[in-house]
C-alpha positions in Angstrom: -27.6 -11.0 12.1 -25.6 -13.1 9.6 -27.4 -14.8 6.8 -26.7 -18.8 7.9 -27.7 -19.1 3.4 -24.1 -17.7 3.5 -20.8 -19.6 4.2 -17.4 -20.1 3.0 -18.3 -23.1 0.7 -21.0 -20.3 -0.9 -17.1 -18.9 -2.3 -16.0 -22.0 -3.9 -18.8 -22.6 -5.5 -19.8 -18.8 -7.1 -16.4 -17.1 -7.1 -13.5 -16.8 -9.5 -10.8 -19.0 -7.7 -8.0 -16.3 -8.1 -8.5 -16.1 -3.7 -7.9 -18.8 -1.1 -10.0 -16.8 1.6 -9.8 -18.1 5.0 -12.5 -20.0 6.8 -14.1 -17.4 9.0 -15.9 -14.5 7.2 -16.0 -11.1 9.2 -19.2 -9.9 9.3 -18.9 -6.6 11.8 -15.7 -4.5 12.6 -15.1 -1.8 15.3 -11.5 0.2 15.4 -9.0 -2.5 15.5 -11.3 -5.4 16.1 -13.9 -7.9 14.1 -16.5 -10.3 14.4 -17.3 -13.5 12.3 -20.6 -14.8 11.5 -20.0 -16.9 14.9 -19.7 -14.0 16.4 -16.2 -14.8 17.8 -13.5 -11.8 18.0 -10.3 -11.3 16.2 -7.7 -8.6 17.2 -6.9 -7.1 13.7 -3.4 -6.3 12.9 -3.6 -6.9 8.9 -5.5 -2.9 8.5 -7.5 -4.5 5.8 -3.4 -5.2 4.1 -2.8 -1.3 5.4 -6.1 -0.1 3.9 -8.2 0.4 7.1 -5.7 3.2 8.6 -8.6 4.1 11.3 -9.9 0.8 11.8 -13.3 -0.5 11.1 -16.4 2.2 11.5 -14.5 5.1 12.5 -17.8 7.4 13.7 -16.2 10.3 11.9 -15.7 8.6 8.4 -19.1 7.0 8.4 -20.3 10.2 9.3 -18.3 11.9 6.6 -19.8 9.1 4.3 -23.3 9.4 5.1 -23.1 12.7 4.6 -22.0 13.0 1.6 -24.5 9.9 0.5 -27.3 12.1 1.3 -26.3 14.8 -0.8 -24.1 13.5 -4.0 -22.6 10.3 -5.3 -21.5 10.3 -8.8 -21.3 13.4 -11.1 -18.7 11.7 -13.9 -15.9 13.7 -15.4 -17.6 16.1 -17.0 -17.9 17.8 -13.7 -16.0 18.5 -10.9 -17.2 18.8 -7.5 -16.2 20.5 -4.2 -15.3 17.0 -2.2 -12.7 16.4 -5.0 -11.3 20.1 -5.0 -11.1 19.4 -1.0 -9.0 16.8 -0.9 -6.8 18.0 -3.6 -6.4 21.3 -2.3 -5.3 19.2 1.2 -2.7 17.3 -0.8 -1.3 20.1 -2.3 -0.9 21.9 0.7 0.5 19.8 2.5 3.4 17.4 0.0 5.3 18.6 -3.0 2.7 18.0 -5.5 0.9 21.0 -7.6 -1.4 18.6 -9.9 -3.4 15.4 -8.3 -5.4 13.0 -10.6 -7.9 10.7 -8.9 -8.5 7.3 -9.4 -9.6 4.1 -7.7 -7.0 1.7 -6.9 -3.3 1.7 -6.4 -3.1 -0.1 -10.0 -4.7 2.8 -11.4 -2.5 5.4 -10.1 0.4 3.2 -10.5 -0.8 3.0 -14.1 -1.5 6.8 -14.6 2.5 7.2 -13.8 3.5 5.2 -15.7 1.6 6.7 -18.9 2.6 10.1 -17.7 6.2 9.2 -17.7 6.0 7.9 -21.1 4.1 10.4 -22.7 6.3 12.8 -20.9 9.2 11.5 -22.7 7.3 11.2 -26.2 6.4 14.7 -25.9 9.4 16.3 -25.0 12.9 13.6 -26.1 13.8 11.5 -28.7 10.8 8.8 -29.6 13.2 6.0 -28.0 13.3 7.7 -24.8 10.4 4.4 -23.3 12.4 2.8 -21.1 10.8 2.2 -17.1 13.1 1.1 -14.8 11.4 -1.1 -11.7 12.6 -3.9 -9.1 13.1 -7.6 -8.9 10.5 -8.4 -5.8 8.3 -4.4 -6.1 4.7 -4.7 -6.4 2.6 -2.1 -8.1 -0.8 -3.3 -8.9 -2.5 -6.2 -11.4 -3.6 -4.1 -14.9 -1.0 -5.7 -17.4 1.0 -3.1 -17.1 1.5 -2.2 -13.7 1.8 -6.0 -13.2 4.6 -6.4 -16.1 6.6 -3.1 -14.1 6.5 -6.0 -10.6 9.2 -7.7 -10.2 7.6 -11.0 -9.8 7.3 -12.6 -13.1 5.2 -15.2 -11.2 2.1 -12.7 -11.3 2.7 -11.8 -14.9 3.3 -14.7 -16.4 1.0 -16.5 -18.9 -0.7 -13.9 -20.1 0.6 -13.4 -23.7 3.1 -10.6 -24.6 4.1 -8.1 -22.5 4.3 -4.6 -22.6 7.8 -4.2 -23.4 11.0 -1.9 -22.6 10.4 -2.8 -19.0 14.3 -3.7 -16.7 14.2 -5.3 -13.5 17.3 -4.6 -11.3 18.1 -5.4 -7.6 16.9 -3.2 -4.9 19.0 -0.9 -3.2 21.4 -1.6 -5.7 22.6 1.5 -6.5 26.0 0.4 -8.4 23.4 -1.9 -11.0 21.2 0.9 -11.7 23.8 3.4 -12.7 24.7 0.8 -15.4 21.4 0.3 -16.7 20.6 3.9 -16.8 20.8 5.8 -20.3 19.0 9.0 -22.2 16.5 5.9 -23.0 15.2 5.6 -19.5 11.8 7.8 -19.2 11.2 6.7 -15.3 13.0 4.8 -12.2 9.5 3.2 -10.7 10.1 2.3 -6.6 8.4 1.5 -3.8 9.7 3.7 -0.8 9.3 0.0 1.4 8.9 -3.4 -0.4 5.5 -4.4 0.8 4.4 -7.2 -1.2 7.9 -8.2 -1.8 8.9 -9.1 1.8 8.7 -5.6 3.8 11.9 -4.3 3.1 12.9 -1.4 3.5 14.7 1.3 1.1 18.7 2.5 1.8 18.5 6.5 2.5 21.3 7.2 0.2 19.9 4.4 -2.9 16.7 6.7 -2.5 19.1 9.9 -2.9 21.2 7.7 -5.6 17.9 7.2 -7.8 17.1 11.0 -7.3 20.2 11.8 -8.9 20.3 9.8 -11.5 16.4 10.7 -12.6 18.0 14.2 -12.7 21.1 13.3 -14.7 18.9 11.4 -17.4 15.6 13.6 -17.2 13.6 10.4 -16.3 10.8 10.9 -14.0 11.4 9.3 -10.4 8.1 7.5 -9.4 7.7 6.8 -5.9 4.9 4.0 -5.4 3.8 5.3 -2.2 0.2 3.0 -2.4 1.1 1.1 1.1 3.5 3.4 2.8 1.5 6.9 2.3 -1.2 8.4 4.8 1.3 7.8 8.2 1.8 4.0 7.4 5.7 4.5 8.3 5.4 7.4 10.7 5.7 10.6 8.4 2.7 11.6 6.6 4.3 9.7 3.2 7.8 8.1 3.8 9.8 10.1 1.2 9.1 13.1 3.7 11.7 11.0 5.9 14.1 10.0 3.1 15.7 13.5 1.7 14.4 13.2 -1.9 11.6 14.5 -3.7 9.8 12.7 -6.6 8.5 13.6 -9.8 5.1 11.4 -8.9 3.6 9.7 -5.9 1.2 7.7 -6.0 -1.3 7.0 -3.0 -4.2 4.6 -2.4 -5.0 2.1 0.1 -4.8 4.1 3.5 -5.6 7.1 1.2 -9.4 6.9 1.5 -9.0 4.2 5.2 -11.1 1.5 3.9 -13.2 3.5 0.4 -11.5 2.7 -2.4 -9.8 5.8 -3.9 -6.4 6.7 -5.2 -4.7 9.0 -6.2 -1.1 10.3 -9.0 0.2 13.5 -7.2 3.1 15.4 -9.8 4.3 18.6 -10.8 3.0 21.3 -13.0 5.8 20.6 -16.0 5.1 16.7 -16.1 1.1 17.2 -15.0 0.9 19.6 -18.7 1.3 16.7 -20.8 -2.1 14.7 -19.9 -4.2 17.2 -21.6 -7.9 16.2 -22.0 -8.9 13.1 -23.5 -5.4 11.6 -22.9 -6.3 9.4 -19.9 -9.7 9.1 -17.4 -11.7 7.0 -15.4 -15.0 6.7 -14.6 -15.2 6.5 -11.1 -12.2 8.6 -10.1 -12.8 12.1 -7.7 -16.4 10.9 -7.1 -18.0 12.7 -4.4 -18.6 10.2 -2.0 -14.5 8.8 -2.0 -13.1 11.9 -1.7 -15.8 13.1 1.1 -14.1 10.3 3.0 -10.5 10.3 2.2 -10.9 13.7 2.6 -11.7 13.6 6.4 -9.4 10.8 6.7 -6.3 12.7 5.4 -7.3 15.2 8.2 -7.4 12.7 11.0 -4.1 10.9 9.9 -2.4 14.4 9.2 -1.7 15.0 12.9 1.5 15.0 14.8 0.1 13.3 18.1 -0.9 10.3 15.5 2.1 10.3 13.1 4.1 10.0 16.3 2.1 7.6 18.1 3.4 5.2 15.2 6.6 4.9 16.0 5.8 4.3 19.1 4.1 1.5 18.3 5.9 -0.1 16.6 8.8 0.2 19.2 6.1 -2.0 21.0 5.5 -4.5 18.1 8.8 -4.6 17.3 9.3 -5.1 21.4 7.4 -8.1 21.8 8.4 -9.9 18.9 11.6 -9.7 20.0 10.9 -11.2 23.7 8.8 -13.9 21.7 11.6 -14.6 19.6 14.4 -15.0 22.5 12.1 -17.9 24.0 11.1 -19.7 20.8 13.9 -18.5 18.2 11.6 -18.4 14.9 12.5 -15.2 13.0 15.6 -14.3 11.4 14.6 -10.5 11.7 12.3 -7.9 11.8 12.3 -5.2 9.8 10.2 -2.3 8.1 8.9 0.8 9.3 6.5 2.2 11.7 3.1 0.3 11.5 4.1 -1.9 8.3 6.1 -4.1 9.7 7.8 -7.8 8.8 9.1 -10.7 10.8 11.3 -13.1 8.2 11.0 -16.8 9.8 14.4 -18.7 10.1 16.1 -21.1 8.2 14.2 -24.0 10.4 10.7 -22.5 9.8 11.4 -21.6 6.2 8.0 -21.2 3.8 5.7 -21.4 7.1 3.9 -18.0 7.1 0.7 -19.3 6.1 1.0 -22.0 8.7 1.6 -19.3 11.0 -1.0 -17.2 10.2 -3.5 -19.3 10.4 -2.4 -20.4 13.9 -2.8 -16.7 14.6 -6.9 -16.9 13.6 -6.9 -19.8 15.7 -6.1 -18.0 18.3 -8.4 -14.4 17.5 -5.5 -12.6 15.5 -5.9 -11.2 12.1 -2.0 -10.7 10.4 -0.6 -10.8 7.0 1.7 -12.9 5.0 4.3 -11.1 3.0 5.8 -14.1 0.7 6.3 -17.3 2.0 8.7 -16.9 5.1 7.5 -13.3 6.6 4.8 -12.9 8.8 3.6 -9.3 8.0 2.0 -6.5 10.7 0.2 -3.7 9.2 -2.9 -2.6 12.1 -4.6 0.6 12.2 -2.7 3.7 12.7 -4.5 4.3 16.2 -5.0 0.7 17.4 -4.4 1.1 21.3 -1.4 -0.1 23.2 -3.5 -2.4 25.1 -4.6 -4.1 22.0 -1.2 -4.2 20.9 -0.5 -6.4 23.8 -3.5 -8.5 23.8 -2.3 -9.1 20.2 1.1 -10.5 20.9 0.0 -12.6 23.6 -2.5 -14.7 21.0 0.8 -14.2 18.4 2.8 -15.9 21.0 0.4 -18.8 21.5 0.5 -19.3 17.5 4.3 -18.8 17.7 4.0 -21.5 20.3 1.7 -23.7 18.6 4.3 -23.3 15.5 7.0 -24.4 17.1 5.6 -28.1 18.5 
């Protein structure tokens, strides 16, 4: 039962306003559906924004987490302890990585890199050898630093000074980074698919042209994999479909299917350099994340689910177009497998939010990505059938856009 002491005004009144939450507040979720305190129904295509890879209460995870509750929650780091060692041992079987480090949010892992690649450099180059290299519109996480490395000043500004020797360049624009690259340049920091910054996704041969260059200027090549890893685009992470290799990946969000966890996956010869009491966390490897993200990694590391992905979204991406042939909204659709975006026109221009909340209105949870795209990102094993349901109540909202 829902506590009726509880509502949305509660929010306004006790919260930091940094959130606009909507009206409704979930209250119980099951696979790719959730319930409000009303107890009315939403089809959820947002994943918890590509969090929730299995949906809500998957029997196996919060069995996995029960488990593990029983038996062990937090050790700190100056233990380790067998769930950990699990899931590490999984990650290194099964990507390029030979070291993993564990923390808790995408931020953190984002921000691990990024001290790895600088201390890399300090280590082992000339002392001016700082320079990270990110991307007008990429998103990598809200610590100062990971925020500064975003290429939307409009989340970092106002804060004071900034940590500096940070260049923004244009995506996928190989010609501009060759330019700014020098022996100064410790890391090239990328998202593999823009998720935050409109779903778009990354040219095959700018990923290659990056990979190059890294090599030609021994800067590390970071691949921010926090919203396409764990089958989000159809391969287990996306540069597995690309033809490059990075120096360090980092994973969160889908990584632990709803428990927060992340993780910084590297090699041996960069991994050497953070040698003990040169970074940590608190939280990070505890036994009850990684029992979890452990027995999710299993259940999205499967080929009759990595390929049910594409699948689906050929449906999405299927009905969005038949919607769009009777109502014209979107200029395109683009992205890749279940992380997917649908850019409104130049007539609907800066109406996602109207959109998506016309979508709750009609029992559908789905995602803005910006101001003008409407962005899909549902559990990795949502059914077909609620893949239809779902485009039928988008088409209503589509319809109730349009008048």
């Amino acid at each position: 039962m829902s506590n009726p002491a509880i509502t949305r005004a509660l929010f306004d009144q006790i919260m930091v306003p940094n959130y606009a939450p909507l009206a409704m507040i979930p209250v119980r979720g099951e696979g790719s559906r959730v319930w409000d305190q009303e107890n009315r129904e939403y089809i959820d295509l947002t994943g918890g924004i590509a969090v929730n890879a299995l949906g809500h209460a998957h029997p196996e995870l919060v069995t996995a987490l029960t488990e593990q509750a029983k038996k062990l929650w937090h050790v700190s780091n100056y233990y380790t302890n067998e769930p950990a060692l699990q899931l590490a041992q999984q990650i290194i079987d099964n990507t390029f990585a030979e070291k993993v480090f564990f923390a808790n949010s995408g931020a953190e892992a984002n921000e691990a890199a990024l001290k790895l690649a600088r201390r890399f450099a300090f280590d082992n180059y000339d002392k001016e050898k700082t320079e990270i290299i990110a991307f007008h519109h990429g998103f990598h996480g809200r610590t100062f630093f990971t925020v500064s490395a975003g290429g939307s000043t409009s989340y970092s500004n106002g804060f004071g000074p900034k940590p500096g020797d940070i260049t923004h360049l244009d995506y996928n624009d190989l010609s501009a980074l060759e330019n700014a690259m020098s022996d100064k340049t410790c890391a090239v920091l990328l998202e593999p698919l823009q998720g935050e910054g409109g779903v778009l996704p990354i040219d095959k041969s700018f990923a290659q042209g990056v990979r190059k260059l890294c090599d030609k200027y021994n800067a590390l090549m970071i691949l921010d994999e926090v919203q396409t890893g764990m089958g989000r685009t159809g391969s287990l992470f996306a540069y597995m479909a690309l033809g490059v290799i990075p120096d360090v990946l980092t994973s969160a969000k889908s990584l632990g299917a709803g428990f927060p966890i992340s993780a910084m996956l590297t090699l041996d010869k960069f991994a050497s350099c953070l040698t003990v009491g040169t970074h940590g966390t608190t939280f990070g490897g505890n036994p009850l994340a990684c029992a979890v993200a452990s027995k999710a990694f299993e259940l999205i590391n499967n080929e009759t689910l990595l390929n049910g992905v594409k699948e689906k979204e050929h449906l999405i991406r299927h009905a969005l177009e038949k919607i769009n042939q009777q109502y014209d909204v979107f200029k395109e659709v683009r992205g890749a497998g279940l992380l997917l975006g649908a850019v409104l026109n130049d007539q609907y221009q800066d109406r996602a939010k109207d959109l998506l909340l016309a979508s709750a209105d009609q029992g559908l949870l789905v995602l803005a990505a910006g101001a003008n795209v409407i962005r899909f990102a549902p559990a990795l094993n949502i059914s077909h059938q609620e893949i239809d349901q779902a485009m039928d109540k988008f088409k209503q909202a589509v319809k109730v856009l349009t008048k």
